[in-house]
Backbone as ProteinMPNN parsed JSONL, in Angstrom:
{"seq_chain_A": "XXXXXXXXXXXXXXXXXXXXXXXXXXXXXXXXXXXXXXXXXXXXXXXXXXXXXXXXXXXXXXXXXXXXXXXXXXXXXXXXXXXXXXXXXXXXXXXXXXXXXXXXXXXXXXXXXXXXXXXXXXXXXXXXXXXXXXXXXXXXXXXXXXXXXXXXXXXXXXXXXXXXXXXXXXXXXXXXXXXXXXXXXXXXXXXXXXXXXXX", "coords_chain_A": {"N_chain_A": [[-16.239, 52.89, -35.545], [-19.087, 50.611, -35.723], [-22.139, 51.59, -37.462], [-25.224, 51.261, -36.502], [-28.603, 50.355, -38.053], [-31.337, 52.413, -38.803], [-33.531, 50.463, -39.178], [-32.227, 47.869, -37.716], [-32.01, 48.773, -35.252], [-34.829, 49.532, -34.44], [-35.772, 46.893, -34.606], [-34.487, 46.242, -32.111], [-35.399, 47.332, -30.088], [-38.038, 46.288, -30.481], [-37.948, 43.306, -29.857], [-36.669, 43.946, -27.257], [-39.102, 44.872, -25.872], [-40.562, 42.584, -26.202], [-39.378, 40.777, -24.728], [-39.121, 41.838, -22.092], [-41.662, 41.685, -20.521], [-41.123, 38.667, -19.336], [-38.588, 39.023, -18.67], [-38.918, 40.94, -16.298], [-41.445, 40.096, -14.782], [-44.446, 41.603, -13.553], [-45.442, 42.893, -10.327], [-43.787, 40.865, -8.92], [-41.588, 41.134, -6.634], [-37.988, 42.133, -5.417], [-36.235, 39.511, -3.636], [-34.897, 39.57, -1.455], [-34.089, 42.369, -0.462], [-37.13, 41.584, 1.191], [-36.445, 39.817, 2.821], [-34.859, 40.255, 4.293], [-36.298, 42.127, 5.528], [-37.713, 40.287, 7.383], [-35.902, 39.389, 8.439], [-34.615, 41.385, 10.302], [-34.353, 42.757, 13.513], [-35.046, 45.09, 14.034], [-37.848, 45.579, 14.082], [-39.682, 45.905, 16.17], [-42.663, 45.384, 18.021], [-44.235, 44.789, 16.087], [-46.3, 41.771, 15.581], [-45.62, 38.553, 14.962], [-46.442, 34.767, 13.47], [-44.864, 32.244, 14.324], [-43.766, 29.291, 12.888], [-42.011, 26.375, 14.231], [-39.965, 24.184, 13.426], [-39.308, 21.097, 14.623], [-37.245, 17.875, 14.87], [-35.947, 17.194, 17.361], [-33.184, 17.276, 16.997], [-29.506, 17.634, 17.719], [-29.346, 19.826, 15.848], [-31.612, 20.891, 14.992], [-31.994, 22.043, 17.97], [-29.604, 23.721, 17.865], [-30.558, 25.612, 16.382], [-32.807, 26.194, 17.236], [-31.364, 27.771, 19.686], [-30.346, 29.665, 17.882], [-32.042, 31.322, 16.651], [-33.832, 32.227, 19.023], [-31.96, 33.942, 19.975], [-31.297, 35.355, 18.026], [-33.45, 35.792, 15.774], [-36.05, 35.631, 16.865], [-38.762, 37.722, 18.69], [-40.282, 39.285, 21.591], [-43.099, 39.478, 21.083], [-43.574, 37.767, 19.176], [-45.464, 34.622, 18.201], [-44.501, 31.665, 18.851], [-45.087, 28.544, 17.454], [-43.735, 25.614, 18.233], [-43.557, 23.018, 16.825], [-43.968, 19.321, 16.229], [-43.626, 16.536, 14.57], [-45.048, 13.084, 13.828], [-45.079, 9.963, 12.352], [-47.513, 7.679, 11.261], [-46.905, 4.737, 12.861], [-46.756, 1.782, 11.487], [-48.065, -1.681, 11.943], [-46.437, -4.689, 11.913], [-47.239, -7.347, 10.868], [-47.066, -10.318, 10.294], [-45.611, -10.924, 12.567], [-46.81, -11.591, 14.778], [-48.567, -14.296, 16.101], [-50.81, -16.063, 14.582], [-53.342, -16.154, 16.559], [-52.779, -13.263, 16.81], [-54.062, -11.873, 14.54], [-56.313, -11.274, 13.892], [-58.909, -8.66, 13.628], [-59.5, -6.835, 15.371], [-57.476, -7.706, 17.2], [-54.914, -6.508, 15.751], [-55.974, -4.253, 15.402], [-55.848, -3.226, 17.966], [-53.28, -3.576, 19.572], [-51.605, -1.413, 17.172], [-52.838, 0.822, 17.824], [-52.239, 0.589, 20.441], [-49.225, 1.205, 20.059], [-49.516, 3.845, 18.789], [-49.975, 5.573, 20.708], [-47.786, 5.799, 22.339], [-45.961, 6.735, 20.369], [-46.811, 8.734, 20.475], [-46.768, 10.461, 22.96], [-44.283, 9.723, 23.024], [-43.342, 12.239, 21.597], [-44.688, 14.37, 22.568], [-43.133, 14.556, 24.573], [-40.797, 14.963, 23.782], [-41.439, 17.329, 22.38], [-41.94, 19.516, 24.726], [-39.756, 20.195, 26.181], [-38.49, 22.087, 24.821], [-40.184, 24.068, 24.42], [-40.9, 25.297, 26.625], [-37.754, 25.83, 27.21], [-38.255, 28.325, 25.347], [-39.795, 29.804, 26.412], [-39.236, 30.154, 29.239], [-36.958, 32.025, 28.529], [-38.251, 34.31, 27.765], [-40.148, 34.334, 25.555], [-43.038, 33.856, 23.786], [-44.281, 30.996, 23.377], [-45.838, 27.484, 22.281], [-46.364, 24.158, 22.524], [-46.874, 21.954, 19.972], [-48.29, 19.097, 18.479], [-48.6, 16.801, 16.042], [-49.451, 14.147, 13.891], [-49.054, 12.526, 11.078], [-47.862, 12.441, 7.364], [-44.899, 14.36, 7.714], [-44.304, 16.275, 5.377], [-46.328, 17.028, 4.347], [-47.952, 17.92, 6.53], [-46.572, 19.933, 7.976], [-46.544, 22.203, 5.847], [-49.527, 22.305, 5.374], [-50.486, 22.729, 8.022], [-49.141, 25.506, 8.68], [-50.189, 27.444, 6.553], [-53.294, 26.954, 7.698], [-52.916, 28.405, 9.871], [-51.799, 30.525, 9.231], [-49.258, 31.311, 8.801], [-45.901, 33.439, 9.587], [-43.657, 32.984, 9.745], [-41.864, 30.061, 8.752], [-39.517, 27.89, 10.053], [-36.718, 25.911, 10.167], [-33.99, 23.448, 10.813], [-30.965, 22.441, 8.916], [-28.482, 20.931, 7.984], [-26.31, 17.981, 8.921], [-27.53, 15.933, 9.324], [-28.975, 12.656, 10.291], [-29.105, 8.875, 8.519], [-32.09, 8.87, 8.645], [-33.043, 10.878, 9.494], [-32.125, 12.663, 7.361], [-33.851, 11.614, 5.171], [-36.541, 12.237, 5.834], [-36.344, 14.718, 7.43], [-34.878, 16.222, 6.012], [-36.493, 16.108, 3.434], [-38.751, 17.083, 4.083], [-38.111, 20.128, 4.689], [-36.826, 20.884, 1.917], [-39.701, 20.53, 0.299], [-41.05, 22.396, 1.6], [-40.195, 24.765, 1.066], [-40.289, 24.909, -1.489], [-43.38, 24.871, -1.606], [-44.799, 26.184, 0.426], [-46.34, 29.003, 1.672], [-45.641, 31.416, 2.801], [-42.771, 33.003, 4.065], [-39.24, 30.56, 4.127], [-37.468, 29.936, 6.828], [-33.722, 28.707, 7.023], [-32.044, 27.413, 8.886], [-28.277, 26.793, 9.241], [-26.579, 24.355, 10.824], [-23.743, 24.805, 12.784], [-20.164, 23.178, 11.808]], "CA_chain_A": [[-17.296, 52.146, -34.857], [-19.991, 50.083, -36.835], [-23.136, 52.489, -36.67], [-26.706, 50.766, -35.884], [-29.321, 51.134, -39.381], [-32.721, 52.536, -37.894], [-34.252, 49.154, -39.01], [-31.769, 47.411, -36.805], [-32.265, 49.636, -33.537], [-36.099, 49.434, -34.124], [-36.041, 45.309, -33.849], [-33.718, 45.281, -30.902], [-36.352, 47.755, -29.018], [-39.02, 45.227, -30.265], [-37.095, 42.671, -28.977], [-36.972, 44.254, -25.644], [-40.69, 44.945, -25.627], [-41.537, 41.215, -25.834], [-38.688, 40.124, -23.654], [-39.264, 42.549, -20.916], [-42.518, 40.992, -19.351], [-40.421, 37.494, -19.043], [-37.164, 39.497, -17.407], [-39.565, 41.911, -15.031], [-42.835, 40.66, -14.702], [-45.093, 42.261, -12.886], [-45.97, 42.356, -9.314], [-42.455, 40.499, -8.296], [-40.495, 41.7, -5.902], [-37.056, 41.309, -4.944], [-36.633, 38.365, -2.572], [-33.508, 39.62, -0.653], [-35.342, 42.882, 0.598], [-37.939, 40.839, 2.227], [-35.427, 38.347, 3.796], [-33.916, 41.297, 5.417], [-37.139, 42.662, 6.654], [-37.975, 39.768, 7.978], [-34.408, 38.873, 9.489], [-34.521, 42.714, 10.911], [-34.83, 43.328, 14.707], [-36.027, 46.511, 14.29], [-39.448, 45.504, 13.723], [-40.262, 45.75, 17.5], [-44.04, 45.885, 18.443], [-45.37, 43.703, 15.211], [-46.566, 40.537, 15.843], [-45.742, 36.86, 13.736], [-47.187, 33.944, 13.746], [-43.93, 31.708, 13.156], [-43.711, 27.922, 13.358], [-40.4, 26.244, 14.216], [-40.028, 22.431, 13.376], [-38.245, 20.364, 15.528], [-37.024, 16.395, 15.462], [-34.824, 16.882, 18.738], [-31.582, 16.832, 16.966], [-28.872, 18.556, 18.002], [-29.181, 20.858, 14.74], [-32.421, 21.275, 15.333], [-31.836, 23.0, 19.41], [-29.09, 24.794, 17.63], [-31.404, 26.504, 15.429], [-33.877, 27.298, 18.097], [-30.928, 28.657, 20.081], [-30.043, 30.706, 17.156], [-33.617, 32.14, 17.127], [-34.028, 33.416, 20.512], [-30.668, 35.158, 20.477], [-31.398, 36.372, 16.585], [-34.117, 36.314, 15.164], [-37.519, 35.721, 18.097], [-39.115, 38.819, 19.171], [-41.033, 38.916, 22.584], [-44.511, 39.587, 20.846], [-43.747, 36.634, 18.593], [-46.028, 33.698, 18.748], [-43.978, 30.586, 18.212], [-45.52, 27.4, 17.114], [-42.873, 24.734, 18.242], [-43.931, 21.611, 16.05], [-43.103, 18.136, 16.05], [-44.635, 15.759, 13.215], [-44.362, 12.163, 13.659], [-45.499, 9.434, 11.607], [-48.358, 6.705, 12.232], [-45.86, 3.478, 12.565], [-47.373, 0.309, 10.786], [-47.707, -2.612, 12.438], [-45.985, -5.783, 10.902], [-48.6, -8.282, 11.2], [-46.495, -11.633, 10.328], [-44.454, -10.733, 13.613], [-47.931, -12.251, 15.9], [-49.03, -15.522, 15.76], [-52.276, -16.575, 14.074], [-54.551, -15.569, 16.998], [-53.003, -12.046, 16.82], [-54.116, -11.569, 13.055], [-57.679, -10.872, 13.963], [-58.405, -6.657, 12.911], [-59.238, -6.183, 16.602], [-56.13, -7.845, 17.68], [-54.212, -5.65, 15.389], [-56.205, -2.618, 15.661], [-54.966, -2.762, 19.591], [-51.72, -3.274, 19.01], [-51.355, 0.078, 16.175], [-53.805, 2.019, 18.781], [-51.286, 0.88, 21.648], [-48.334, 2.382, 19.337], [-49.236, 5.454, 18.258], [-50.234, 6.245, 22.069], [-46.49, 5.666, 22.913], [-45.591, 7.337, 20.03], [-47.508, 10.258, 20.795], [-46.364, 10.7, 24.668], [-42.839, 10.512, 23.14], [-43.466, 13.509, 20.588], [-45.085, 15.668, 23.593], [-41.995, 14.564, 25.839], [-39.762, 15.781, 22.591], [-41.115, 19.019, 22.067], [-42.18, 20.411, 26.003], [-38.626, 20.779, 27.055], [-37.873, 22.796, 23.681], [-41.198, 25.081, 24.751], [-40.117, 25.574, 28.503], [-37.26, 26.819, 27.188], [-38.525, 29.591, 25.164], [-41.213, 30.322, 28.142], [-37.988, 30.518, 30.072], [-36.552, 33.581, 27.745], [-39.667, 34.765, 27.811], [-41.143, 34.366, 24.033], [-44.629, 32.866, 23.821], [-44.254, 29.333, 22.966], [-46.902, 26.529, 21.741], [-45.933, 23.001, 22.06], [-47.457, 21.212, 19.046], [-47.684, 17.058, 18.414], [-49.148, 16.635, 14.894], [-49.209, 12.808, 13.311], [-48.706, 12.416, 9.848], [-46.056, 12.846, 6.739], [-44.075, 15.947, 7.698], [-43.92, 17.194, 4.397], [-47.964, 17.957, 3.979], [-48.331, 18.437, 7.749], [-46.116, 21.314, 8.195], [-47.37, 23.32, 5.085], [-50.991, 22.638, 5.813], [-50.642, 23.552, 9.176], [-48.734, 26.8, 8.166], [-51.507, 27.859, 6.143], [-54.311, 26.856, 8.263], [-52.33, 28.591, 11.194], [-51.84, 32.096, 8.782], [-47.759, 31.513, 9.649], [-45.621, 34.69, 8.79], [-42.614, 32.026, 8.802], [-41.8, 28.715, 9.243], [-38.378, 28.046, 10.583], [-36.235, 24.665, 10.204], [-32.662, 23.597, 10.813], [-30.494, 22.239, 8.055], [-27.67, 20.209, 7.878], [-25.944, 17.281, 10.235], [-28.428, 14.807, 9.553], [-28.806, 10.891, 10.274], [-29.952, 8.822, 6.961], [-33.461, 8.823, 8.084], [-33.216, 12.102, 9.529], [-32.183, 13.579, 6.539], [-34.839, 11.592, 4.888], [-37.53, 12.964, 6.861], [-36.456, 16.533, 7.927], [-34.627, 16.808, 4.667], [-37.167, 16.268, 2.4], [-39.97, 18.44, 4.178], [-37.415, 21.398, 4.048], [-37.241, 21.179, 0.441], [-40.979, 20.296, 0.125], [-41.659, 23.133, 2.418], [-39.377, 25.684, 0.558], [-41.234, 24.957, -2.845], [-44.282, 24.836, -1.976], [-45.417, 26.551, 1.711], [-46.925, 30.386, 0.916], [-45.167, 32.438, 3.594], [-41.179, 33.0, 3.573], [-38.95, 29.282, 5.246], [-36.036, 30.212, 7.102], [-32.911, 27.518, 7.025], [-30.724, 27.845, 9.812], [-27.932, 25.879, 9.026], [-25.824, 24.744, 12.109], [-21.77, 24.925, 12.677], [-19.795, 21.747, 11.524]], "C_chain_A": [[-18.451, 51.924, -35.807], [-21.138, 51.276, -36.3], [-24.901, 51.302, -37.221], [-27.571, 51.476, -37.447], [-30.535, 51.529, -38.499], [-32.97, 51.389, -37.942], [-33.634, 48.352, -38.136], [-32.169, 47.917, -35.549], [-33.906, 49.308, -33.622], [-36.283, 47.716, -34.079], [-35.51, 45.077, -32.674], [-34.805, 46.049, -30.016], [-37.851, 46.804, -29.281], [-38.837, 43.946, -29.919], [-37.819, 42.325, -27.508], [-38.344, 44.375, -25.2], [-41.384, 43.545, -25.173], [-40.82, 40.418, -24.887], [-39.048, 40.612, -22.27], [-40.684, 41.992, -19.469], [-42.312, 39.752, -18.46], [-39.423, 38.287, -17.926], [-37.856, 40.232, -15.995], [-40.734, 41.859, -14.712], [-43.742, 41.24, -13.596], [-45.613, 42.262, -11.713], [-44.668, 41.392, -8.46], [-42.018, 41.564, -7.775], [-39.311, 41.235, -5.368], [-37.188, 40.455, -3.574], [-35.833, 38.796, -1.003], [-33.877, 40.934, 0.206], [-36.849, 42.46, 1.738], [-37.535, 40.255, 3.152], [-35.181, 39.344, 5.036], [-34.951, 41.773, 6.472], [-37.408, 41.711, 7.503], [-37.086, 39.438, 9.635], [-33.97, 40.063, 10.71], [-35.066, 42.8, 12.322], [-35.122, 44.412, 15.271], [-37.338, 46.987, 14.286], [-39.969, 45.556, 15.066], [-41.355, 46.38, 17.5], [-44.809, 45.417, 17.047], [-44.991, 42.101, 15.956], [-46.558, 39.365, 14.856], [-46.097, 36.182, 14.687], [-45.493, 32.689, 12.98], [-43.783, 30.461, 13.948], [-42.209, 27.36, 13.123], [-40.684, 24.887, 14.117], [-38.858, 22.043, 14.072], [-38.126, 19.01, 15.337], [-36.275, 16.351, 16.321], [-33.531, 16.796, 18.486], [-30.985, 17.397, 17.884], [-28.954, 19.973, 17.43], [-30.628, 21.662, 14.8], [-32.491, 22.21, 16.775], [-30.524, 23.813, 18.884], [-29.652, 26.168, 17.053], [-32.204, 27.223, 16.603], [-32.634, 28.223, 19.076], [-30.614, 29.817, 19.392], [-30.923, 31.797, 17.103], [-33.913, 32.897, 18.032], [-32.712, 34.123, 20.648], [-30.749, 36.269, 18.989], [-32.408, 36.984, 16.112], [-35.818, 36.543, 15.703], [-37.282, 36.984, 18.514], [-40.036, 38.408, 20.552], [-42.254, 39.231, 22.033], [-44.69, 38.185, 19.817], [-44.479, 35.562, 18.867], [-45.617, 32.956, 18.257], [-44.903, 29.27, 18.508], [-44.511, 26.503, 17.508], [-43.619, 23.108, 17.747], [-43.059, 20.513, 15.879], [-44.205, 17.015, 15.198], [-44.254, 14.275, 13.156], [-45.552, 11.068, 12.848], [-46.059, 8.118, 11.707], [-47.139, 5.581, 11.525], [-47.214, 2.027, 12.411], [-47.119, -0.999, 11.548], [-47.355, -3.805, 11.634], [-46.771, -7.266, 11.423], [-48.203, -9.724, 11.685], [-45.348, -11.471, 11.696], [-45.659, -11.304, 14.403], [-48.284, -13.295, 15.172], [-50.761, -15.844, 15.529], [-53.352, -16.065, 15.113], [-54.191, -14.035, 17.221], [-53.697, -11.418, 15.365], [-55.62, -11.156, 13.046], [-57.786, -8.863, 13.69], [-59.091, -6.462, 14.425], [-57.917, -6.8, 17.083], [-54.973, -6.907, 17.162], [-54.562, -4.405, 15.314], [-55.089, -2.225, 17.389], [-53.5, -2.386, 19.625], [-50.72, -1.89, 17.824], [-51.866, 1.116, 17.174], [-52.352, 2.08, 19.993], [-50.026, 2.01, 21.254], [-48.249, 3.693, 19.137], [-50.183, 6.132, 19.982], [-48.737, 6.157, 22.31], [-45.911, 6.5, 21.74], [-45.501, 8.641, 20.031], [-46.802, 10.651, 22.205], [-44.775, 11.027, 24.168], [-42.855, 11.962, 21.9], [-43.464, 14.192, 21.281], [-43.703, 15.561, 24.543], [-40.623, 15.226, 24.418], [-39.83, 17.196, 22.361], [-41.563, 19.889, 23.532], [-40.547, 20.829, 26.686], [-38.04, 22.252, 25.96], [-38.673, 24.516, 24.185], [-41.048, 25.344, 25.807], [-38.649, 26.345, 28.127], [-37.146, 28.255, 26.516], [-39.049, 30.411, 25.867], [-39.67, 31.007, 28.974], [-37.28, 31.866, 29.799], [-37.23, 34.394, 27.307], [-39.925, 35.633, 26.072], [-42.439, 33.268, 24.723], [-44.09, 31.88, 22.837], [-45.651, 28.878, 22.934], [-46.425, 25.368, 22.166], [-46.913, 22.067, 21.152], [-46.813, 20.047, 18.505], [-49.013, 16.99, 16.941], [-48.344, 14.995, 14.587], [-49.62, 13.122, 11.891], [-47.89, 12.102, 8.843], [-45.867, 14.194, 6.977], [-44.127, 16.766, 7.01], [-45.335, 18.295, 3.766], [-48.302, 18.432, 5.516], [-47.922, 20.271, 7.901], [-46.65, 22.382, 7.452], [-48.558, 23.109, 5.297], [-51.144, 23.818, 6.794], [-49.872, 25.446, 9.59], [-49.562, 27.589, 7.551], [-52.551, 28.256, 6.591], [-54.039, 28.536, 9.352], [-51.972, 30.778, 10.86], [-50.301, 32.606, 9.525], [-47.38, 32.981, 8.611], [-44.63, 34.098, 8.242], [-42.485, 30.965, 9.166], [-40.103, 28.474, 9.356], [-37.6, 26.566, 10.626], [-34.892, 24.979, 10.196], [-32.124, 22.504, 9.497], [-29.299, 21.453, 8.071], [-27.185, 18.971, 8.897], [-26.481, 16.143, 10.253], [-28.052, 13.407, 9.63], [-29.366, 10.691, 9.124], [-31.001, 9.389, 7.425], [-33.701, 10.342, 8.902], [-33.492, 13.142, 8.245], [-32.985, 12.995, 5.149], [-35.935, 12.116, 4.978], [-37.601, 14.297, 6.964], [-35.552, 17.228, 6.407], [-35.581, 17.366, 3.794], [-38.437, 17.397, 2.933], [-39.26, 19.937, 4.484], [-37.472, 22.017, 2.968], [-39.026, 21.225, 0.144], [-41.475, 21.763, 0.391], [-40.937, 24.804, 1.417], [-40.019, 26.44, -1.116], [-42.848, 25.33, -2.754], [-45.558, 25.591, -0.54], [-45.293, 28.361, 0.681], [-46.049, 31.305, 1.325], [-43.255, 32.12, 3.419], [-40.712, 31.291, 4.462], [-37.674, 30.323, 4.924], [-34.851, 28.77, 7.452], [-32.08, 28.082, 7.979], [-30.099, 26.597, 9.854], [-26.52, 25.591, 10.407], [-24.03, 24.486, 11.667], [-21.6, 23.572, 12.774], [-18.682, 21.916, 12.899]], "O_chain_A": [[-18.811, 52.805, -36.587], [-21.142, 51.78, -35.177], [-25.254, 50.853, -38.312], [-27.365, 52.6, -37.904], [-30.681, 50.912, -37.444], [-32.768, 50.808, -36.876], [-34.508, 47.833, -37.442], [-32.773, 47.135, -34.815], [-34.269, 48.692, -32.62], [-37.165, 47.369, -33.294], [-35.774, 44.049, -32.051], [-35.191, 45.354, -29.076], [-38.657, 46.654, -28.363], [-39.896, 43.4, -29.612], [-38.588, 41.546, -26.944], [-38.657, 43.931, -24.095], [-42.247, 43.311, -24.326], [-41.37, 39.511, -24.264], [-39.257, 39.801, -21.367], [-40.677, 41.949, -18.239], [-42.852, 39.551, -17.372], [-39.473, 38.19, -16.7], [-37.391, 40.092, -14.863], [-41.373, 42.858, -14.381], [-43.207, 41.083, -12.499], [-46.569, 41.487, -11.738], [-44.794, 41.33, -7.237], [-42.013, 42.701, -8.248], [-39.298, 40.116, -4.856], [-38.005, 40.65, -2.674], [-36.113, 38.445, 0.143], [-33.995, 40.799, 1.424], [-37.305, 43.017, 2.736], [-38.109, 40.121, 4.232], [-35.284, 39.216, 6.256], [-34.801, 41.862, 7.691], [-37.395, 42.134, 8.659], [-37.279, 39.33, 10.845], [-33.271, 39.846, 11.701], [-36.288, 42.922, 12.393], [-35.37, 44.732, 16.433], [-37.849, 48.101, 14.403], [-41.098, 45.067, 15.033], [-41.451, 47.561, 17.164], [-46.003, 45.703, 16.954], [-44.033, 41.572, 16.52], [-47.445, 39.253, 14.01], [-46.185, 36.36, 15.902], [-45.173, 32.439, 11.818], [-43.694, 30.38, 15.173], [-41.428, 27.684, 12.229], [-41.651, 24.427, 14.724], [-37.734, 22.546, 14.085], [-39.206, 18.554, 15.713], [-35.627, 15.306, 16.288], [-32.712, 16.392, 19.311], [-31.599, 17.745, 18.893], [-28.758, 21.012, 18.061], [-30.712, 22.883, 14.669], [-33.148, 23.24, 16.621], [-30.322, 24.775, 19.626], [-29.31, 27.339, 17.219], [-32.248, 28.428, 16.853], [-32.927, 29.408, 19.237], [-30.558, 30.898, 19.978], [-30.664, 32.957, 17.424], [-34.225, 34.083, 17.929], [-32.561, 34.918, 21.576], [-30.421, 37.451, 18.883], [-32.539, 38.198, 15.956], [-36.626, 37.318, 15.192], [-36.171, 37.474, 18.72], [-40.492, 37.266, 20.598], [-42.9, 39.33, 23.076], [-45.781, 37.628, 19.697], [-44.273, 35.254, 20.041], [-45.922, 32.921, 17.065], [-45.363, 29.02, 19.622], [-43.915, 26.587, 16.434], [-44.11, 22.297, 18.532], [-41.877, 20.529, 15.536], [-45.416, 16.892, 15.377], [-43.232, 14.013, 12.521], [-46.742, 11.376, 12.783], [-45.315, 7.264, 12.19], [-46.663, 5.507, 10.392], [-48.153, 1.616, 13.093], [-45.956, -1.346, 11.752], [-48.009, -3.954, 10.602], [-46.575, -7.949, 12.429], [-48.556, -10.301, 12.714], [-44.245, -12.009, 11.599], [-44.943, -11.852, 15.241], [-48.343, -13.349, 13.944], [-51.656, -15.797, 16.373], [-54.325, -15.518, 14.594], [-55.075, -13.368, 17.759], [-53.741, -10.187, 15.359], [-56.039, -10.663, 11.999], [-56.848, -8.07, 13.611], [-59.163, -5.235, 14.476], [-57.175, -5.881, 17.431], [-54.126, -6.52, 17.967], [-53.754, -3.485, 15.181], [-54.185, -1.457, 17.716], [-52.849, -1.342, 19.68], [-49.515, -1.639, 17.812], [-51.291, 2.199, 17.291], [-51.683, 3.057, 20.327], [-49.809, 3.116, 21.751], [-47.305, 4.476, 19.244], [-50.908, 7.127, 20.02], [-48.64, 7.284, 22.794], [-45.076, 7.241, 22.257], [-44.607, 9.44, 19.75], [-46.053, 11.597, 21.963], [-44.1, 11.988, 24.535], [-41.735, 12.416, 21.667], [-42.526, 14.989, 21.245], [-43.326, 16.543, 25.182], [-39.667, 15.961, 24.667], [-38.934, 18.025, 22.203], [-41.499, 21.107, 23.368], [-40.357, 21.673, 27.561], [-37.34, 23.186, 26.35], [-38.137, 25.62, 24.284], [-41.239, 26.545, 25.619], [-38.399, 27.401, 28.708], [-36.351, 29.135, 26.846], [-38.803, 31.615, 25.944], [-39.322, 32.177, 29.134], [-37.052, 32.687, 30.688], [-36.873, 35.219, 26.466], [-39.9, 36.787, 25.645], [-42.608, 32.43, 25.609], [-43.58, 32.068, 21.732], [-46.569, 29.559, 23.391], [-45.266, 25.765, 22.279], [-47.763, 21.429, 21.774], [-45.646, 19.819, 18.184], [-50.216, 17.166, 17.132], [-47.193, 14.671, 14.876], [-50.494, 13.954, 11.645], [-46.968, 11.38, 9.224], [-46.58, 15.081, 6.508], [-44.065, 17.938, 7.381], [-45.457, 19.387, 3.211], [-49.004, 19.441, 5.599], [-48.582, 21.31, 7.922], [-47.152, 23.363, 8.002], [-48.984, 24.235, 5.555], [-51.544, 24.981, 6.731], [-50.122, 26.231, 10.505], [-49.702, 28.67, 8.122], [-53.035, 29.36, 6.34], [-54.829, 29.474, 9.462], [-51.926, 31.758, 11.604], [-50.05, 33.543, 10.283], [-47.933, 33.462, 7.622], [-44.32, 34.179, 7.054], [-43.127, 30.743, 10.193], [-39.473, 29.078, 8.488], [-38.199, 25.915, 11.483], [-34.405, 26.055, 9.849], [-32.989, 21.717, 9.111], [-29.6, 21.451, 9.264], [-27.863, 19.023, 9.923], [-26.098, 15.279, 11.041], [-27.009, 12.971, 9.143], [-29.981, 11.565, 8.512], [-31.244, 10.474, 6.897], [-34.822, 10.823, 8.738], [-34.385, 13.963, 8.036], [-32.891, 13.654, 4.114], [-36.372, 12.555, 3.914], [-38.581, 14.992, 6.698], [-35.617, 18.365, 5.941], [-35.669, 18.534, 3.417], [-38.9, 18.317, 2.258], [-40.026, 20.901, 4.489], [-37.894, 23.153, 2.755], [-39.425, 22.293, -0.319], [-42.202, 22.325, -0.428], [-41.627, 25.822, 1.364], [-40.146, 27.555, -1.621], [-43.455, 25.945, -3.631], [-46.785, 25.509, -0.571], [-44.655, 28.749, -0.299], [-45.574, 32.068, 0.483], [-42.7, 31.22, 2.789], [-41.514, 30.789, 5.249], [-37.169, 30.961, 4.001], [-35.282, 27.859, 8.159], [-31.485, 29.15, 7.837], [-30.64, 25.555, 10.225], [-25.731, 26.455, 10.787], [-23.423, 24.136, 10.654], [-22.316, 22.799, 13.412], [-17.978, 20.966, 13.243]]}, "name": "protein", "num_of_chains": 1, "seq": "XXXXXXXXXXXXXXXXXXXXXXXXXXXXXXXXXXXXXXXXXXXXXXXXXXXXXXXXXXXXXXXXXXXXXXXXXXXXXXXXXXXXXXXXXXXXXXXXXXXXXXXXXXXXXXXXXXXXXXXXXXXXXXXXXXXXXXXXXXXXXXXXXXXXXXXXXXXXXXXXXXXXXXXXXXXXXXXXXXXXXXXXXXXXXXXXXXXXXXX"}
């Protein structure tokens, strides 16, 4: 067996010296112990603050069923959020005396009142049924893009997690609820959970 000169063995431990803050730095912790605590129903008698996003899919009410049978606690305070997005009015669709900026203010104002009514009619049946299995529910109607809404309001809100479903999507679904998954994954503070539903 080749044998090691001191001067060799003393560069590979200086080496390791300057590598070691890169491989272990400091203040990390594993990720996969946390997951668990989190995912753990033995935590009974702490309290989160955890927001669940919803667009009404299917994949989406799978997820929340998954939740209240897995991972919702009854001291939990769920956020049920729905995030929809101010719709633009297309101007050249009205004729010359609609083109006035009160004629088209009305017409964007009328919209995002109908848009809004259907958001709250999207997420109150979702929140009735957590009420129902008795977790504390929210129903929350936020306008915006999805992808800064949700992490703001996670932040603001001092979430412990934020909770989305994952796969199944329509294009503009998985435009939409895709991309503020990822968005949300990179760049929200507190842990995101993916619950991904059965094909």
């Amino acid at each position: 067996r080749q044998t090691r000169s001191p001067r060799m063995m003393k560069a590979r431990t200086w080496l390791r010296a300057l590598a070691s803050p890169f491989l272990h730095p400091v203040g990390i912790r594993p990720i996969r112990p946390l997951a668990r605590r989190w995912l753990s129903s033995s935590a009974v008698g702490s309290s989160r603050r955890i927001v669940f996003c919803t667009d009404g899919s299917d994949h989406s009410d799978y997820a929340l069923d998954w939740c209240m049978e897995k991972f919702f606690q009854p001291n939990d305070q769920i956020d049920i959020i729905h995030v929809y997005e101010p719709r633009k009015v297309p101007l050249d669709s009205f004729g010359i005396d609609s083109l006035s900026t009160g004629g088209a203010h009305f017409v964007e104002e009328e919209m995002m009142d109908k848009a809004e009514k259907e958001a709250k009619a999207l997420v109150a049946p979702r929140e009735a049924k957590c009420v129902e299995n008795g977790f504390n529910a929210t129903a929350i109607v936020e306008m915006g893009r999805p992808t800064h809404v949700v992490c703001e309001y996670a932040e603001e809100e001092k979430a412990d997690v934020v909770v989305m479903s994952s796969g199944g999507k329509t294009a503009m679904r998985r435009i939409l609820l895709g991309s503020v998954s990822t968005y949300c994954v990179h760049n929200v503070e507190c842990p995101v959970l993916l619950v991904h539903a059965k094909s």
